[in-house]
C-alpha positions as CSV (number, residue, x, y, z in Angstrom):
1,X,10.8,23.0,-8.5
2,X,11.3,20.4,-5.6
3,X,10.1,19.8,-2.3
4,X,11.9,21.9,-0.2
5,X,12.9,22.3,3.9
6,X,15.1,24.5,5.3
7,X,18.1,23.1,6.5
8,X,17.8,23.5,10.2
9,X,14.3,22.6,10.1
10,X,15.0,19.0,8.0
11,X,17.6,18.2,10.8
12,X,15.6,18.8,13.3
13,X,12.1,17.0,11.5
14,X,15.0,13.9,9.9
15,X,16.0,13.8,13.6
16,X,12.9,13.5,15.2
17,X,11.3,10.5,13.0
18,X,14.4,8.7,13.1
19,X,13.8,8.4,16.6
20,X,10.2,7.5,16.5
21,X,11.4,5.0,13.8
22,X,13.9,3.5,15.7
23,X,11.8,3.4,19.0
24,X,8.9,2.5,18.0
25,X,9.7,0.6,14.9
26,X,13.1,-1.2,14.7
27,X,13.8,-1.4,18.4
28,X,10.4,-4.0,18.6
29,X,11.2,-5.6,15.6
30,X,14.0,-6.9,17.4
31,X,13.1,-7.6,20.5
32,X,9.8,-9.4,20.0
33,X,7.8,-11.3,17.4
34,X,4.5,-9.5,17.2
35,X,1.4,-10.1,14.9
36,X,1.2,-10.7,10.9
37,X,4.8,-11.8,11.0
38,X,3.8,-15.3,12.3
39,X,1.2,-15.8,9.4
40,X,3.8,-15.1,7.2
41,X,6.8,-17.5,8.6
42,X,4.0,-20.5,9.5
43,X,2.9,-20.7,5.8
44,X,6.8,-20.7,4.9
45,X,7.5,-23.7,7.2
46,X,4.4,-25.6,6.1
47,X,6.1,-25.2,2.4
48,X,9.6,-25.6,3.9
49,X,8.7,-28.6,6.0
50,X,6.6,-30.7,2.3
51,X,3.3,-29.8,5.0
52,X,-0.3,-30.3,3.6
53,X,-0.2,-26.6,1.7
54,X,-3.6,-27.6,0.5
55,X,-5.0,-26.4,3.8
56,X,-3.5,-23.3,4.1
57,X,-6.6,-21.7,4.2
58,X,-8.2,-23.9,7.0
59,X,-7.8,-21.3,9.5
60,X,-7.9,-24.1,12.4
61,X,-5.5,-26.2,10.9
62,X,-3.2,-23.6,10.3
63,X,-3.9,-22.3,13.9
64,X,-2.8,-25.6,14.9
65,X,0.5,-24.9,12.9
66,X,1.2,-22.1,14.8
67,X,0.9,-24.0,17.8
68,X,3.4,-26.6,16.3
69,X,5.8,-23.6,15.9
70,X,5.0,-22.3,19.2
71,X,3.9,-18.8,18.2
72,X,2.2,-16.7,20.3
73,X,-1.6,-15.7,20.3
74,X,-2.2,-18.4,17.4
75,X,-5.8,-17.6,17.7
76,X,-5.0,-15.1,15.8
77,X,-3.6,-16.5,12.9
78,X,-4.7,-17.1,9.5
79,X,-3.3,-17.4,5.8
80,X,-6.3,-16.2,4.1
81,X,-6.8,-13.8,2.0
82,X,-2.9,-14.1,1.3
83,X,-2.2,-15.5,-2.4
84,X,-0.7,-18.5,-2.5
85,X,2.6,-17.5,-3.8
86,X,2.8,-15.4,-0.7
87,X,3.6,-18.5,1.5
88,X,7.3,-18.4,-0.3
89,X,7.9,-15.2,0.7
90,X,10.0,-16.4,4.1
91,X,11.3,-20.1,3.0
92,X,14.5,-19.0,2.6
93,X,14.4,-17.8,6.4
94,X,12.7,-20.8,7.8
95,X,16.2,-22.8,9.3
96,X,16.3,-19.8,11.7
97,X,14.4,-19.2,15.1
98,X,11.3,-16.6,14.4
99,X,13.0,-13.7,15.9
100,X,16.0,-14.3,14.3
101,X,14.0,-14.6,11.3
102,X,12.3,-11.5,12.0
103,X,15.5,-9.5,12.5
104,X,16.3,-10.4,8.7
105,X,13.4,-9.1,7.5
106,X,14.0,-6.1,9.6
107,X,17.2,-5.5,8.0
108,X,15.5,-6.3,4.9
109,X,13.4,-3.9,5.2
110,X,15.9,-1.3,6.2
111,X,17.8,-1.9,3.2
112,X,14.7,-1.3,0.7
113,X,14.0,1.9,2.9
114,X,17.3,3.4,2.1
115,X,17.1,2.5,-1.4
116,X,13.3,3.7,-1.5
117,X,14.7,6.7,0.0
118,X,17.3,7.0,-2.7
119,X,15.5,6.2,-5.9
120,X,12.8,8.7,-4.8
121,X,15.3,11.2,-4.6
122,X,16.1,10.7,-8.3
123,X,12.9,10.1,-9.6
124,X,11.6,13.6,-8.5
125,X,15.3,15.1,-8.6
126,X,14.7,16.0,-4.6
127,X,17.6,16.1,-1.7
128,X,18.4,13.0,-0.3
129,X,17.1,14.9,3.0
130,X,13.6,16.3,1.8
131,X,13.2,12.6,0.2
132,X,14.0,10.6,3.6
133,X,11.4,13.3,5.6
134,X,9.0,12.9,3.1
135,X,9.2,8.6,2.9
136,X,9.2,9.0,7.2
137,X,6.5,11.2,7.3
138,X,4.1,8.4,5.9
139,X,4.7,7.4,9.9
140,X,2.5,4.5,11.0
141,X,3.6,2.9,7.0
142,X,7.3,2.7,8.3
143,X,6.5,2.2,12.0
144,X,4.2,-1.2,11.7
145,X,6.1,-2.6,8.7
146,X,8.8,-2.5,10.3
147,X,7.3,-3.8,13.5
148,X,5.0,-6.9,12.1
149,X,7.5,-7.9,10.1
150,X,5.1,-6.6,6.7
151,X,6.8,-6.8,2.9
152,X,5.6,-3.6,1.4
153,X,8.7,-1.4,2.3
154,X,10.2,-3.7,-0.1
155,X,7.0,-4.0,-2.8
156,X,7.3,-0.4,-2.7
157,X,11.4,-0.3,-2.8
158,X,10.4,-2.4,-6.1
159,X,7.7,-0.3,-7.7
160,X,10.4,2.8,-7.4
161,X,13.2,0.6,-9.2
162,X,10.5,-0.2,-11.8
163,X,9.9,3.9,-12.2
164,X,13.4,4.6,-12.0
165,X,14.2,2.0,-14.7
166,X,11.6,3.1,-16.9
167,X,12.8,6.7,-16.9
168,X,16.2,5.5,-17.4
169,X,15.2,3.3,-20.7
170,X,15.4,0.5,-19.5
171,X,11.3,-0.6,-20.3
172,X,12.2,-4.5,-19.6
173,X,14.1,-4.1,-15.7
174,X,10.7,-1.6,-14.8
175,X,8.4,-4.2,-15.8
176,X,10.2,-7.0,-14.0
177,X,10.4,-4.9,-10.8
178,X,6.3,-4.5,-11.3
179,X,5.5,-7.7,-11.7
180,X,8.1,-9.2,-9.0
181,X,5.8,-9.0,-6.4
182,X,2.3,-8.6,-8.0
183,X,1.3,-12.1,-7.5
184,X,1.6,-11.4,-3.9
185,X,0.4,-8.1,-3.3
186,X,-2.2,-6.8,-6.2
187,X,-1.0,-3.0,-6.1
188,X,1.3,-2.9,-8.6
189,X,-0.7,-4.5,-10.6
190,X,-2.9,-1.4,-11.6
191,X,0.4,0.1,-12.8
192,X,0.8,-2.2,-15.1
193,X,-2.5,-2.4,-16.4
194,X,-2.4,1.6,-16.7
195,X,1.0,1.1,-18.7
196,X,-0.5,-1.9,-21.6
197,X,-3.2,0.9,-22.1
198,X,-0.4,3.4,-22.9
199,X,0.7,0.4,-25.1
200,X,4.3,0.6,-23.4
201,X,4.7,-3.3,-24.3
202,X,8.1,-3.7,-23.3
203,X,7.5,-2.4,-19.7
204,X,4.3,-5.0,-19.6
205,X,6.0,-7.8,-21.0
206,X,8.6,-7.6,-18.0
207,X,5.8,-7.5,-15.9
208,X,4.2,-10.9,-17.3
209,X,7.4,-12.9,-17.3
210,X,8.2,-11.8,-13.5
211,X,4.6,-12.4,-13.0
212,X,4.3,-15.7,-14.8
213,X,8.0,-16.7,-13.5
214,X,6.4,-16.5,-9.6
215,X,3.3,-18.3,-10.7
216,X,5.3,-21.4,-12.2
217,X,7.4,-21.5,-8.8
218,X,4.2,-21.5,-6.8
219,X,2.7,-23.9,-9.0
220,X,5.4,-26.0,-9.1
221,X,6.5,-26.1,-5.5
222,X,2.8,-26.0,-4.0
223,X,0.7,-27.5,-6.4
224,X,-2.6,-26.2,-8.4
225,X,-5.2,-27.3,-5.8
226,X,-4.4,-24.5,-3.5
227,X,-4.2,-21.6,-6.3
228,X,-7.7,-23.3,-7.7
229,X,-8.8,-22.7,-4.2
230,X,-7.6,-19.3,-3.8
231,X,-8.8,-18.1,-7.4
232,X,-12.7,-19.8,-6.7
233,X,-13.2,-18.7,-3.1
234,X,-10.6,-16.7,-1.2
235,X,-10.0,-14.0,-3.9
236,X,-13.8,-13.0,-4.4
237,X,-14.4,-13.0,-0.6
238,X,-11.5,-11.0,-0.4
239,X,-12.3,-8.1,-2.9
240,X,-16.1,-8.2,-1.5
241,X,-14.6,-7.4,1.8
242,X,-15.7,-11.1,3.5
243,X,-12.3,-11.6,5.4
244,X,-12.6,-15.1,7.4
245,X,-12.1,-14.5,11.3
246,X,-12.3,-10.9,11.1
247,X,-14.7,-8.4,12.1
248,X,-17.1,-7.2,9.2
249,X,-17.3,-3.7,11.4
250,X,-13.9,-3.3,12.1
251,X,-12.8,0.6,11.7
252,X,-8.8,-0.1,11.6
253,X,-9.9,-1.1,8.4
254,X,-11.0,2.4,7.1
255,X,-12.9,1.3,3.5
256,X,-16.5,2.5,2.6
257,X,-17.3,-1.5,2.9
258,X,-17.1,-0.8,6.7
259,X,-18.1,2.6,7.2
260,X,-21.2,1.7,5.0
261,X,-21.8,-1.8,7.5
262,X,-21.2,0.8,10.7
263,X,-23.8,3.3,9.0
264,X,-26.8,0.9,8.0
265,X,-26.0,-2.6,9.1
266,X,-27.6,-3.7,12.5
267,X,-25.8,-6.1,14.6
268,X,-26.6,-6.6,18.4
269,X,-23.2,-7.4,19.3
270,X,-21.0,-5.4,17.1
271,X,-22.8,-2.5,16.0
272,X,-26.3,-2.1,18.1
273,X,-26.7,1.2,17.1
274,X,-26.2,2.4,13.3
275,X,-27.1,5.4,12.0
276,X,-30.4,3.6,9.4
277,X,-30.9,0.0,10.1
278,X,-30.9,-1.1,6.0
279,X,-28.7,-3.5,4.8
280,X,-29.8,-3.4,1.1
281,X,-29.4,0.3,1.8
282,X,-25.5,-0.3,2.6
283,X,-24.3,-2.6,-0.5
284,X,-26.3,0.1,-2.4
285,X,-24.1,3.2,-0.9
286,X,-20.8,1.3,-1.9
287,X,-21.8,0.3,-4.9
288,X,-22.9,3.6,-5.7
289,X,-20.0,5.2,-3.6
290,X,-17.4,3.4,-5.4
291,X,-18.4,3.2,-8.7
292,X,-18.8,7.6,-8.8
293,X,-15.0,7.6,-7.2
294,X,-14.1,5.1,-10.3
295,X,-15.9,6.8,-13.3
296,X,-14.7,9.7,-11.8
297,X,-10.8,8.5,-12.0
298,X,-11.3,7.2,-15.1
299,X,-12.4,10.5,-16.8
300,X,-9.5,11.9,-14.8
301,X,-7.1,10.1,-16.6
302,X,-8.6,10.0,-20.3
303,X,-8.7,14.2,-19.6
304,X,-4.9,13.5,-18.6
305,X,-3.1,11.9,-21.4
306,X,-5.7,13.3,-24.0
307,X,-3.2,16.9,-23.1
308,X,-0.1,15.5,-23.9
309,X,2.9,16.7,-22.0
310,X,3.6,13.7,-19.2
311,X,0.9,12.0,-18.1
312,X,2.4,9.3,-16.9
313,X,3.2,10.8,-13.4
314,X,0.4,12.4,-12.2
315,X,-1.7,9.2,-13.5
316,X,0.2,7.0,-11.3
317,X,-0.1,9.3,-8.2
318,X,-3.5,9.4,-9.1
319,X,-4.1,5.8,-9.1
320,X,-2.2,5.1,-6.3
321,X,-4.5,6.8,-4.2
322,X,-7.9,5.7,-5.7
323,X,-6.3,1.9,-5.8
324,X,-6.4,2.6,-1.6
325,X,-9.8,4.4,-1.7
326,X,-11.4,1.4,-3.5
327,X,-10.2,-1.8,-1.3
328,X,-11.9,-3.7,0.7
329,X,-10.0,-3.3,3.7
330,X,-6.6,-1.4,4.5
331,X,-4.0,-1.2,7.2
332,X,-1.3,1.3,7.8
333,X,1.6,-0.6,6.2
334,X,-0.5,-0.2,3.1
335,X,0.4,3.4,2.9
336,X,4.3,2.4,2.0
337,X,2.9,1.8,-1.1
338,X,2.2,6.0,-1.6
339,X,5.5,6.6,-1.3
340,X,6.0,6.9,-5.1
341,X,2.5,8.4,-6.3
342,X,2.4,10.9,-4.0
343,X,5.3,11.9,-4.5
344,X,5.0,12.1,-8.2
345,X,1.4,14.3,-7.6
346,X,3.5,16.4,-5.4
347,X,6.1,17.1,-7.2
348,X,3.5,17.8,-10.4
349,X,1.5,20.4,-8.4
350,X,4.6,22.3,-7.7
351,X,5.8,22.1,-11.5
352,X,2.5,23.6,-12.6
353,X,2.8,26.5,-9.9
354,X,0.1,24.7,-8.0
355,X,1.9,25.2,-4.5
356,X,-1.3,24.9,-2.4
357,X,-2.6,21.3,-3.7
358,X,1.0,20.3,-3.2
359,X,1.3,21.3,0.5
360,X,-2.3,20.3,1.0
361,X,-1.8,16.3,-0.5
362,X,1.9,16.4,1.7
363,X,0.0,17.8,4.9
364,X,-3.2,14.8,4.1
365,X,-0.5,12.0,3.6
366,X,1.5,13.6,6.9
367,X,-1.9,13.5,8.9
368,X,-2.8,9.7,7.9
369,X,0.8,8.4,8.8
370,X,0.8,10.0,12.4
371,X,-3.1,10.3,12.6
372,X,-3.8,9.5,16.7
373,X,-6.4,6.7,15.9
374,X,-6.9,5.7,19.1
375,X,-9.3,8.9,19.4
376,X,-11.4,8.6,16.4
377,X,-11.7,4.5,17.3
378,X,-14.2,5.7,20.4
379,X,-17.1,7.3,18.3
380,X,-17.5,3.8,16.3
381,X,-20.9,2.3,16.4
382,X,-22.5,6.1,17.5
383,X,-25.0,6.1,14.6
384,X,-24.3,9.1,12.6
385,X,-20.9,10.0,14.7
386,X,-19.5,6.7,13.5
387,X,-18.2,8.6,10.4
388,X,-15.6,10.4,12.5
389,X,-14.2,6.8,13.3
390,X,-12.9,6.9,9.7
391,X,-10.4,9.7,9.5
392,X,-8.0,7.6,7.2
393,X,-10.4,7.2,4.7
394,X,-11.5,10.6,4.4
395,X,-8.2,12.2,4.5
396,X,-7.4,9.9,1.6
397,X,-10.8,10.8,0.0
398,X,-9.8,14.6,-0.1
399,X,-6.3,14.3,-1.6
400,X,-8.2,12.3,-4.3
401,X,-10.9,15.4,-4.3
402,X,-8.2,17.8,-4.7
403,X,-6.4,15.4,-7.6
404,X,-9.2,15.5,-9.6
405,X,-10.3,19.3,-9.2
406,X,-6.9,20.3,-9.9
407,X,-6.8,18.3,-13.5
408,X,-10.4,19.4,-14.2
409,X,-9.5,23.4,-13.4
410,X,-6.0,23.3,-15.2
411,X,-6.7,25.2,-18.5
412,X,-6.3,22.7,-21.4
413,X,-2.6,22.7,-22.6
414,X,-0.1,19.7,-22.0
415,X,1.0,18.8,-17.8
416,X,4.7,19.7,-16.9
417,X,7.1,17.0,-16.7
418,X,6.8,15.6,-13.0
419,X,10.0,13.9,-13.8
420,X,13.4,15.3,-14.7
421,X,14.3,14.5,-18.1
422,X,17.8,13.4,-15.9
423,X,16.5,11.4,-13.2
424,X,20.3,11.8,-11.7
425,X,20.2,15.3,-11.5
426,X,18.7,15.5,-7.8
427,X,20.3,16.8,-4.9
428,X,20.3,20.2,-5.8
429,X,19.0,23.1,-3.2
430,X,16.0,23.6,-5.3
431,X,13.1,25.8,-4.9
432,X,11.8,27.3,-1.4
């Protein structure tokens, strides 16, 4: 059984976020170098130019660096909490004007949409149709990577190749997809780590020679103080949710760190009127908060593989989301990276005859990709109201809800395959 839309209808919806996607996406890509995207190509000239990479995370002097390069709104710019190895990431772009730069990426990135687009389609043996409205329909993901010039259409592009491979036999390609860009971006990381406890060795071994091959280059072309650096301050900041130059109660962050601060910390300027006035009270709720929604994915996962049949599917969708639900801080690009486990959990509810989750996780990850957050941004700082500035977060919170309930009220008995045992055998009208 796949995911399934009536022909007219999947014109019509394939249609329609094409446009918004080309509007609202590519058409500004092209036209104009927005935010993130300078961050990105400043640390790449700094490495491209033999700069002092040692200060990447002096925010002023790399302001002033932005200055040099005559970007926009340098204010704004920072490295940190960005790995080191990140500042590679656009060398091989930096001979060319920042638009033009931007425009590369852009194609880039509509290159590893396609492909993301068609691996999906194999992986879960959907239409090429049902598999582009379902990647689209994660909305703001496409729209702002596309937009700020963001990687993760292509980190996600690579964590599909690494299923893909894997399901095709070939456990050395998937890890070296995994680990290509974990030393950038931590997500797929926690695939990997899920996959050593599996003891699928070959998979992780890719994953530490692409990982250890992009640490050498860092090393090697930026030196060890700055990774020394990263490792003793940025990285521990950064998973504690103390991001440099950034607003501790920002809601476009949507994590419980900031819900928690908007809740119980006081702040005259930024939050004058929380819901309790307790800051112990707040590091307690997320430490308590997170640390349920952990234990709780854990047992999740022992329950899953301890009843045979494939686990490995719906334990990847199922960490996808909880990887999400546990950061620090996340944007909307970040949700490029649910491509692949939602559509694994999807395509597992529908195996097991489990229709309702599967429409209600698709209709969650629909809603967070086209959410109008503009509205739920005005009841921030209203004490108790504040919560409904968090929509993201909670919508994300329910399809992990409705994750774990369904694993917990399956009878025991092995989990369907949510992968076809040919993973070329898509395109097929499937199930309505």
């Amino acid at each position: 059984m796949q995911l399934y839309f009536r022909q007219p209808i999947a014109i019509v919806l394939l249609c329609g976020l094409g446009i918004v996607v080309g509007t609202r996406g590519i058409v500004p890509a092209v036209t104009k170098v927005d935010t993130d995207f300078p961050n990105y190509f400043t640390a790449a000239k700094i490495v491209a130019n033999r700069g002092d990479v040692d200060r990447l995370y002096d925010d002023q002097w790399f302001q002033g660096q932005m200055r040099q390069f005559q970007f926009e709104r340098p204010s704004e710019g920072k490295f940190s909490p960005f790995p080191p190895p990140t500042a590679l990431l656009m060398v091989p772009l930096t001979s060319l004007a920042p638009l033009d730069a931007l425009r590369v990426m852009t194609g880039l990135s509509l290159l590893g949409l396609a492909g993301s687009i068609i691996l999906l389609s194999r992986i879960l043996a959907w239409r090429l149709i049902d598999s582009a409205i379902f990647i689209l329909l994660s909305g703001y993901a496409v729209l702002n990577s596309l937009r700020l010039g963001q990687p993760y259409i292509l980190i996600s592009a690579s964590c599909l190749l690494g299923y893909y491979a894997r399901l095709k036999g070939r456990p050395l390609i998937a890890g070296l997809c995994f680990g290509l860009f974990s030393p950038i971006k931590y997500f797929p990381i926690v695939i990997l780590i899920y996959l050593a406890f599996r003891k699928e060795w070959r998979v992780v071994l890719g994953g530490a020679m692409a990982i250890a091959a992009v640490a050498s280059v860092s090393i090697g072309v930026m030196g060890w103080k700055i990774h020394q650096d990263f490792l003793l301050s940025v990285l521990g900041n950064h998973l504690t949710a103390h991001l440099s130059m950034q607003d501790p109660f920002a809601v476009s962050f949507q994590s419980f760190d900031t819900l928690f601060r908007r809740l119980f910390v006081y702040d005259a300027a930024s939050n004058p009127q929380p819901f309790v006035a307790s800051a112990s009270f707040a590091s307690i709720a997320v430490t308590a908060t997170k640390g349920s929604i952990l234990a709780a994915a854990v047992l999740t996962l022992v329950r899953l593989n301890r009843r045979g049949g494939e686990a490995v599917a719906p334990s990847i969708g199922l960490l996808g989301i909880v990887t999400l639900l546990l950061a620090p801080a996340t944007a909307t690009y970040h949700f490029c990276l649910l491509w692949l486990p939602i559509g694994l959990l999807i395509r597992c509810f529908l195996l097991e005859g489990a229709a309702p989750f599967a429409y209600f996780v698709l209709g969650a990850y629909a809603l967070i990709g086209f959410f109008p957050y503009g509205r739920s941004n005005l009841f921030a700082g209203r004490g108790a109201l504040g919560m409904l500035a968090f929509p993201r977060l909670f919508l994300l919170l329910a399809m992990f809800m409705a994750s774990v309930y369904f694993v917990w009220s399956r009878a025991a008995g092995p989990v369907r395959g949510a992968a076809p045992t040919n993973p070329d055998a898509g395109g097929g009208t499937g199930a309505r």
